[in-house]
DSSP file (Angstrom, degrees, kcal/mol; ACC not computed):
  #  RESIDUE AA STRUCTURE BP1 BP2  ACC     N-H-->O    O-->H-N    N-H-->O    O-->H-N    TCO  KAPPA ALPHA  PHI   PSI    X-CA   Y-CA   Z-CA
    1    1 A X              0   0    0      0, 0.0     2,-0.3     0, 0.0     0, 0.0   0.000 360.0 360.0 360.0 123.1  -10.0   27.6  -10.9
    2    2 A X        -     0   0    0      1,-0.1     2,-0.6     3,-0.0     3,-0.4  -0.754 360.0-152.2-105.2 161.2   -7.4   25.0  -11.8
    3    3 A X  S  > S+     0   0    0     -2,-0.3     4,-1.7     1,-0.2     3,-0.3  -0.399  70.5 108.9-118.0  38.1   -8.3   21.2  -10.8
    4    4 A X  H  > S+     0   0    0     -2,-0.6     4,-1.4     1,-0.2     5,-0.5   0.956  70.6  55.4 -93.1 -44.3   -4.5   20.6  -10.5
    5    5 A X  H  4 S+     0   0    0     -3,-0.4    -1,-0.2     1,-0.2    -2,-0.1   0.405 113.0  49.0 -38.7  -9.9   -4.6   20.3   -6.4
    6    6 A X  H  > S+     0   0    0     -3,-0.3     4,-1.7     2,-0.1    -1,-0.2   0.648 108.3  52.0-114.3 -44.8   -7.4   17.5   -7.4
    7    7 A X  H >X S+     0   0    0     -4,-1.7     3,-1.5     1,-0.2     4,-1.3   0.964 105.1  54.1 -30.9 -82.0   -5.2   15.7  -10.0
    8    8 A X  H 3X S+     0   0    0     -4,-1.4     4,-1.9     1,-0.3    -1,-0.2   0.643 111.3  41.7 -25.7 -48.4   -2.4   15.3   -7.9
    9    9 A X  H 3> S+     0   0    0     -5,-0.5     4,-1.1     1,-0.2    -1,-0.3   0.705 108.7  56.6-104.3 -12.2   -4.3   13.5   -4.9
   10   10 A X  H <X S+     0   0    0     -4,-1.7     4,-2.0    -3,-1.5    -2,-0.3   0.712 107.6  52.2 -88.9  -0.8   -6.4   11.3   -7.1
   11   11 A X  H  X S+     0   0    0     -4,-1.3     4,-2.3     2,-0.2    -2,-0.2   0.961 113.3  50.7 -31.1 -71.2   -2.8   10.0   -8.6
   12   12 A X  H >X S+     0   0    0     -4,-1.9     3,-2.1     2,-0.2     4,-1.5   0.914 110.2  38.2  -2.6-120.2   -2.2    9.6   -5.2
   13   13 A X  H 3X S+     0   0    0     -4,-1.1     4,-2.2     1,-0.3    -2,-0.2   0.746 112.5  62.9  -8.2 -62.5   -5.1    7.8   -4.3
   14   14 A X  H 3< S+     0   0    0     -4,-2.0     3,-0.4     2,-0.2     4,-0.3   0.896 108.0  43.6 -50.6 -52.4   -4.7    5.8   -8.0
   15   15 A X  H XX S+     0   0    0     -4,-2.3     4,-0.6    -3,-2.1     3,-0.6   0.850 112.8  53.3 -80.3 -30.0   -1.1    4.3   -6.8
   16   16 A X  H 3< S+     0   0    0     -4,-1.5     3,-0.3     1,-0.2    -1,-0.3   0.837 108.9  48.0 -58.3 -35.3   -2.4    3.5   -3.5
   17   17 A X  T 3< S+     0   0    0     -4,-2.2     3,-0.4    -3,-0.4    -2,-0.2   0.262  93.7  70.6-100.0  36.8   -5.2    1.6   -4.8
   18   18 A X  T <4 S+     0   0    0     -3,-0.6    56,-0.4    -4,-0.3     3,-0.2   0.696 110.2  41.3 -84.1 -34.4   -3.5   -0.6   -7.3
   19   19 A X  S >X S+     0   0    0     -4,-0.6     4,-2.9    -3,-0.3     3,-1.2   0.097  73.2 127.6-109.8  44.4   -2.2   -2.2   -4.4
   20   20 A X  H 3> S+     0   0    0     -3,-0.4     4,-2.3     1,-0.3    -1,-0.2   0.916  72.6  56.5 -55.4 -51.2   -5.1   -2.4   -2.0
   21   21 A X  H 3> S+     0   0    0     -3,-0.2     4,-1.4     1,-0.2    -1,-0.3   0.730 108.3  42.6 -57.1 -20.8   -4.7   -6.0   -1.4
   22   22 A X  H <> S+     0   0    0     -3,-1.2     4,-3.9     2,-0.2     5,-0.4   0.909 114.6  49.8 -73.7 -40.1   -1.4   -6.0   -0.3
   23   23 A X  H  X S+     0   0    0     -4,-2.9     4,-2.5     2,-0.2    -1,-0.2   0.867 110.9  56.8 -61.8 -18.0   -2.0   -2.8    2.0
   24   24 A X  H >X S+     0   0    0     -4,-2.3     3,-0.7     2,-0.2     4,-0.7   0.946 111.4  37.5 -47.2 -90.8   -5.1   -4.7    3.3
   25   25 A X  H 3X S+     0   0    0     -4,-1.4     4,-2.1     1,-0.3     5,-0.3   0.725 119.8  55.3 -69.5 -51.8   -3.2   -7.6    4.4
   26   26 A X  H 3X S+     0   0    0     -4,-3.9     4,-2.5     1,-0.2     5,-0.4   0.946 109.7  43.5 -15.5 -79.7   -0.3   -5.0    5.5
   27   27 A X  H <X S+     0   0    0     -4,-2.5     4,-1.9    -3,-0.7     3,-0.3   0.827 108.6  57.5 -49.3 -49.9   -2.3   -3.3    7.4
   28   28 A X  H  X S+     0   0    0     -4,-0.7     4,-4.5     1,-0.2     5,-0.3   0.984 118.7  43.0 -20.8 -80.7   -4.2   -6.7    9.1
   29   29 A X  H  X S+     0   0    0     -4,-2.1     4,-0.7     2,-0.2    -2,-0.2   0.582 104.3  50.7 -53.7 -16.8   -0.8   -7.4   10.0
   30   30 A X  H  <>S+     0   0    0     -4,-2.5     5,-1.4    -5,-0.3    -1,-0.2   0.688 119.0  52.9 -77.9 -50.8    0.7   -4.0   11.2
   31   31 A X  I  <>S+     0   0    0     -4,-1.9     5,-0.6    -5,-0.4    -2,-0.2   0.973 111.3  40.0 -65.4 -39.5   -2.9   -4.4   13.4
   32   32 A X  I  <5S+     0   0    0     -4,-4.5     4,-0.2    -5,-0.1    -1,-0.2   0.970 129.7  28.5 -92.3 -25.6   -2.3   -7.9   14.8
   33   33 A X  I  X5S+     0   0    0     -4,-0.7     4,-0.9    -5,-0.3    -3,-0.2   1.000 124.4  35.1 -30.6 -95.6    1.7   -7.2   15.6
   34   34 A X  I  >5S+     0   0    0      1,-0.3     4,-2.2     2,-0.2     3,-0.2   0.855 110.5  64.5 -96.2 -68.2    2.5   -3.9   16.2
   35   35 A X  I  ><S+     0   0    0     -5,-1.4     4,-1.3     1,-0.3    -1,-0.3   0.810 106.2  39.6 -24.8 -65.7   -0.9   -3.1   18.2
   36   36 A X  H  ><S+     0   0    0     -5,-0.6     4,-0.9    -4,-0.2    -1,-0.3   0.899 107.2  66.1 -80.8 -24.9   -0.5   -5.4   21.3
   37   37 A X  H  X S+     0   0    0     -4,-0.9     4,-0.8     1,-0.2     3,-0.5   0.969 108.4  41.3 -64.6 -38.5    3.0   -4.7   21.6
   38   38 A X  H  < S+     0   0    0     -4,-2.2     4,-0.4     1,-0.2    -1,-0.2   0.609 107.2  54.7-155.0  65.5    2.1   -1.7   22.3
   39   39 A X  H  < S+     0   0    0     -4,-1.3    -1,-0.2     2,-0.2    -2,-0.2   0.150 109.0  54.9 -83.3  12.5   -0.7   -2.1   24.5
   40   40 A X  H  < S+     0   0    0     -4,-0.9    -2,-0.2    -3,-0.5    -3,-0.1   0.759 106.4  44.3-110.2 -10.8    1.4   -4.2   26.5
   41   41 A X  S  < S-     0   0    0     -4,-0.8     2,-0.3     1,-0.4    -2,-0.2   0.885 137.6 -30.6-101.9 -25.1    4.1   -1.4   26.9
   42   42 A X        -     0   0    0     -4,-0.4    -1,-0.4    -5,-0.1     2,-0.2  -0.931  64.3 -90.7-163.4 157.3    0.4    1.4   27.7
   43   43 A X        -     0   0    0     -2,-0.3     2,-0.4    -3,-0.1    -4,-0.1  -0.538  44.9-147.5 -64.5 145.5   -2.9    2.0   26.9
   44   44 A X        -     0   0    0     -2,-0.2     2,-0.4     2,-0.0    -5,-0.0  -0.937  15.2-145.1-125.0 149.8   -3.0    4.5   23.6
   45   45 A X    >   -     0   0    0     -2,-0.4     3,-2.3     1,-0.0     4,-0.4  -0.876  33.4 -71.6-118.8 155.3   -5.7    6.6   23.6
   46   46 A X  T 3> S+     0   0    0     -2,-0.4     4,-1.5     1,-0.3     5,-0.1   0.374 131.1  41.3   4.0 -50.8   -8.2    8.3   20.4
   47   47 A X  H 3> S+     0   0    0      2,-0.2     4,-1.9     1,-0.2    -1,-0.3   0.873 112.1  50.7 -96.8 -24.2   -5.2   10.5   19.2
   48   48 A X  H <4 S+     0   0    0     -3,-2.3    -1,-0.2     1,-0.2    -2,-0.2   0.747 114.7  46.2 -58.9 -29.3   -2.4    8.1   19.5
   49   49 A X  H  > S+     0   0    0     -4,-0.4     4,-0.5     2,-0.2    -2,-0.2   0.580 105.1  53.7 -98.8  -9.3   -4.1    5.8   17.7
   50   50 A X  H  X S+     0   0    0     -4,-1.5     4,-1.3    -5,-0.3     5,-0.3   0.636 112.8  50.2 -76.8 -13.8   -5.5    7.9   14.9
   51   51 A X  H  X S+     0   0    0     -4,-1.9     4,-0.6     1,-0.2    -2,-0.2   0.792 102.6  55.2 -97.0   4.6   -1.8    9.0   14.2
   52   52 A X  H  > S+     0   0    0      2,-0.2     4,-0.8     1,-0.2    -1,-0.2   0.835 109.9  49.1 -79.8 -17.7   -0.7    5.7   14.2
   53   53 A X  H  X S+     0   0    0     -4,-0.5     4,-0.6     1,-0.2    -2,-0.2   0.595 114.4  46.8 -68.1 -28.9   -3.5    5.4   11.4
   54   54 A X  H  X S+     0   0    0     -4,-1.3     4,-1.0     2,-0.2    -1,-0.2   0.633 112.1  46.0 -95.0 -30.0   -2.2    8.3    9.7
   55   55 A X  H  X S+     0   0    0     -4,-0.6     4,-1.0    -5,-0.3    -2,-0.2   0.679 112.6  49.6 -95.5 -15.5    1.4    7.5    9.8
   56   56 A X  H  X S+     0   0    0     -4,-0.8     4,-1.1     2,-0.2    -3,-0.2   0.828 114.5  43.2 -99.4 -44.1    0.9    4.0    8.7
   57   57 A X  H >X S+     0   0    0     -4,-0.6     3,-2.4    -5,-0.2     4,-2.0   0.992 107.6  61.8 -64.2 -50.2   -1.4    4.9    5.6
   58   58 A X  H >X S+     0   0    0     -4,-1.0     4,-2.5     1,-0.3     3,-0.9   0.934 104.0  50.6 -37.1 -71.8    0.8    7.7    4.7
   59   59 A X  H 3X S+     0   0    0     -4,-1.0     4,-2.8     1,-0.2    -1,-0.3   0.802 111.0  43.8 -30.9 -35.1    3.7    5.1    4.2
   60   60 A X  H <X S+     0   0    0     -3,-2.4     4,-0.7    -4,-1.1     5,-0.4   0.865 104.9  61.9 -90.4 -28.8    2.0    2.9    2.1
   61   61 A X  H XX S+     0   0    0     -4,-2.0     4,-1.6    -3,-0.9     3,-0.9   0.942 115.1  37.9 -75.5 -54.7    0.7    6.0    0.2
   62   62 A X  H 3X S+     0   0    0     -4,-2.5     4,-3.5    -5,-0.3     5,-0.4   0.945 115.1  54.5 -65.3 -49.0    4.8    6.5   -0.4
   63   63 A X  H 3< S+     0   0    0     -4,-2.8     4,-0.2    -5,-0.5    -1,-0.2   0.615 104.5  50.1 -92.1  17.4    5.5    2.9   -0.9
   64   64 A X  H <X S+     0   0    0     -3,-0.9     4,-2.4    -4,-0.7     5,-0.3   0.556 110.3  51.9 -94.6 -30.6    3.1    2.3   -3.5
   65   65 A X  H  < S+     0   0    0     -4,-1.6    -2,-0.2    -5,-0.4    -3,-0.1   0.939 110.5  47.1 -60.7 -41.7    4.4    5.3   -5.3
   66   66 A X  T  X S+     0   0    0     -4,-3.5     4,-0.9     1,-0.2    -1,-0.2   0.939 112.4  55.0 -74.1 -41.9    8.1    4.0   -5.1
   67   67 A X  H  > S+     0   0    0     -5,-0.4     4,-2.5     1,-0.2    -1,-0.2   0.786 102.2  48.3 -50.8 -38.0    7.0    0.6   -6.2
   68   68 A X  H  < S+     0   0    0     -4,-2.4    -1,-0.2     1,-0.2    -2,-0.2   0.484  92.6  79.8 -85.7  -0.6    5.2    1.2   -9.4
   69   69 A X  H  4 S+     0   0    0     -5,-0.3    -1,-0.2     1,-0.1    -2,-0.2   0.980 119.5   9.3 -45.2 -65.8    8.2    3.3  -10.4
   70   70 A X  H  < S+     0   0    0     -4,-0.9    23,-2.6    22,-0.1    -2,-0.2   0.909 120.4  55.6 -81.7 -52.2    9.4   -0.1  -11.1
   71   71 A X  B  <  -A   92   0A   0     -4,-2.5    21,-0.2    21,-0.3     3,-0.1  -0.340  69.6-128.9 -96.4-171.9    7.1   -3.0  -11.0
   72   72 A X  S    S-     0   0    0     19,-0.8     2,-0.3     1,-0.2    20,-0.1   0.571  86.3  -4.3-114.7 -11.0    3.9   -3.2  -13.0
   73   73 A X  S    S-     0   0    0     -6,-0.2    -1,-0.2    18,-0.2   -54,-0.1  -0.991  94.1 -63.0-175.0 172.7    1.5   -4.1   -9.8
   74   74 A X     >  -     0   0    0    -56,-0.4     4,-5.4    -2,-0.3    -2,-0.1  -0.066  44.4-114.4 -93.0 168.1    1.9   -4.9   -5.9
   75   75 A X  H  > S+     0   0    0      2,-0.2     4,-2.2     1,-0.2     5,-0.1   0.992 119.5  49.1 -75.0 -53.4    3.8   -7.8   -4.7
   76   76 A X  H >> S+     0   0    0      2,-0.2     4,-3.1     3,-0.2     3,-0.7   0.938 115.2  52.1 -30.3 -68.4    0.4   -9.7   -3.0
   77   77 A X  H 3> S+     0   0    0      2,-0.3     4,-1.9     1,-0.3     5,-0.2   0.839 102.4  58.2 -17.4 -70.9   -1.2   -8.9   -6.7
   78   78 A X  H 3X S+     0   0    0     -4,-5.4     4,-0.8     2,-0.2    11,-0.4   0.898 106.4  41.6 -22.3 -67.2    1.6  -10.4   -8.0
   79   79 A X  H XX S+     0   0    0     -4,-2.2     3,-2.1    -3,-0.7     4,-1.5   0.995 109.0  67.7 -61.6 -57.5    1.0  -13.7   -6.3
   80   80 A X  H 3< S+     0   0    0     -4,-3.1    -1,-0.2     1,-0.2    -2,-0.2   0.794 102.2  38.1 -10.5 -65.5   -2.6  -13.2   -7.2
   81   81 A X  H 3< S+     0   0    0     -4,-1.9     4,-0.4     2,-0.2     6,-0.3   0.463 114.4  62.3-102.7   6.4   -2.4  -13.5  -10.9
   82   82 A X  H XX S+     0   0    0     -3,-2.1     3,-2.8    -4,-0.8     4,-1.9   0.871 109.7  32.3 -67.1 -83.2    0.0  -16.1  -10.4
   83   83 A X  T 3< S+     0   0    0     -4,-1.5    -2,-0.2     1,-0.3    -3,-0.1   0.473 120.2  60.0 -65.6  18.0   -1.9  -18.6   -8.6
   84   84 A X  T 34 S+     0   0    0     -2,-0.3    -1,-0.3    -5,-0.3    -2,-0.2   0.703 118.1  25.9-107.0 -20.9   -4.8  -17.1  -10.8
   85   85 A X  T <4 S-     0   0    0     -3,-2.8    -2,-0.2    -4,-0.4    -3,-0.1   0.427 104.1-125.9-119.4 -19.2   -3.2  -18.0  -14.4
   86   86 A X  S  < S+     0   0    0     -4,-1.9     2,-0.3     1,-0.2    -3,-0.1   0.825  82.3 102.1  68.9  24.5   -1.1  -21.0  -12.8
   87   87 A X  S    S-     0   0    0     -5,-0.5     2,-0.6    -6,-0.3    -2,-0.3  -0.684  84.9-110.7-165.9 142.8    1.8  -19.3  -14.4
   88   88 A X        -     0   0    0     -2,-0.3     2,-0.1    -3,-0.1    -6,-0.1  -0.956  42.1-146.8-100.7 121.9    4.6  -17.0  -12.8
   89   89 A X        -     0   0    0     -2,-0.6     2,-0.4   -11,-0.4     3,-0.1  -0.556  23.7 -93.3 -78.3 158.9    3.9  -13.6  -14.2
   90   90 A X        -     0   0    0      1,-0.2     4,-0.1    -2,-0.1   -18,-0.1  -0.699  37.4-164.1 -85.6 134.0    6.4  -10.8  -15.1
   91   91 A X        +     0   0    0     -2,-0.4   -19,-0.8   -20,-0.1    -1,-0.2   0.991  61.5  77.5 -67.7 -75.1    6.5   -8.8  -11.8
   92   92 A X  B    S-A   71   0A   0    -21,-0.2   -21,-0.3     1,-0.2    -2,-0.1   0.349  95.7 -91.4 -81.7-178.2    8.2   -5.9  -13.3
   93   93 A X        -     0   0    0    -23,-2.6     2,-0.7     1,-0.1    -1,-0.2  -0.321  43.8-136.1 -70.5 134.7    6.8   -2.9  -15.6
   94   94 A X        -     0   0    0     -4,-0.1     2,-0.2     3,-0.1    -1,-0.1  -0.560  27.2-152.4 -76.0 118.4    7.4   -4.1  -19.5
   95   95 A X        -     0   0    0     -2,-0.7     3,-0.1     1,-0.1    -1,-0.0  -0.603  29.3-113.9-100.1-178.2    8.8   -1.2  -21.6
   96   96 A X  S    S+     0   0    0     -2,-0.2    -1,-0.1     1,-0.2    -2,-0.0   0.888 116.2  59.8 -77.2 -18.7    8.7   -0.3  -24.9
   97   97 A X              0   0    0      1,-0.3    -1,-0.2    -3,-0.0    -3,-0.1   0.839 360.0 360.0 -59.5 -57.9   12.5   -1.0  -25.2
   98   98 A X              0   0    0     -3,-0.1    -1,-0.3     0, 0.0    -2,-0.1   0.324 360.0 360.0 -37.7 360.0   12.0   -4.8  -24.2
């Protein structure tokens, strides 16, 4: 039995949670925005609101993927180990060529 179908989705998983804090605070924000705009246009009910839950992780799931193509850690993250070092860190990924 090959364990490749298992690979593949903890990769997954891995590039989504390099940038949990920003998808936290995303997500916080997606919740206090997006969410009364539109209770105010309807009430959303059990399934409307798990696919908005699904559609909204699913993105991040993609745009963590697209990010670390390039930079070395999430943009919140970023700020992190700035104000954590006092220092501006390099946002993007060092190669060996540099």
């Amino acid at each position: 039995m090959s364990l490749w179908p298992v690979t593949a989705a903890c990769r997954l998983l891995q590039s989504y949670g390099r940038l949990a804090l920003t998808h936290d605070l995303t997500q916080t924000v997606i919740g206090l925005v997006l969410l009364p705009a539109l209770i105010a246009i309807g009430p959303l009910n059990a399934a409307e609101l798990s696919c908005l839950c699904v559609a909204v992780r699913a993105s991040q799931i993609v745009f963590s993927r697209l990010w670390l193509r390039r930079f070395g850690f999430g943009p919140v993250e970023w700020l992190w180990r700035c104000a954590t070092y006092m220092r501006i860190q390099p946002l993007a990924k060092q190669t060996a060529a540099q």
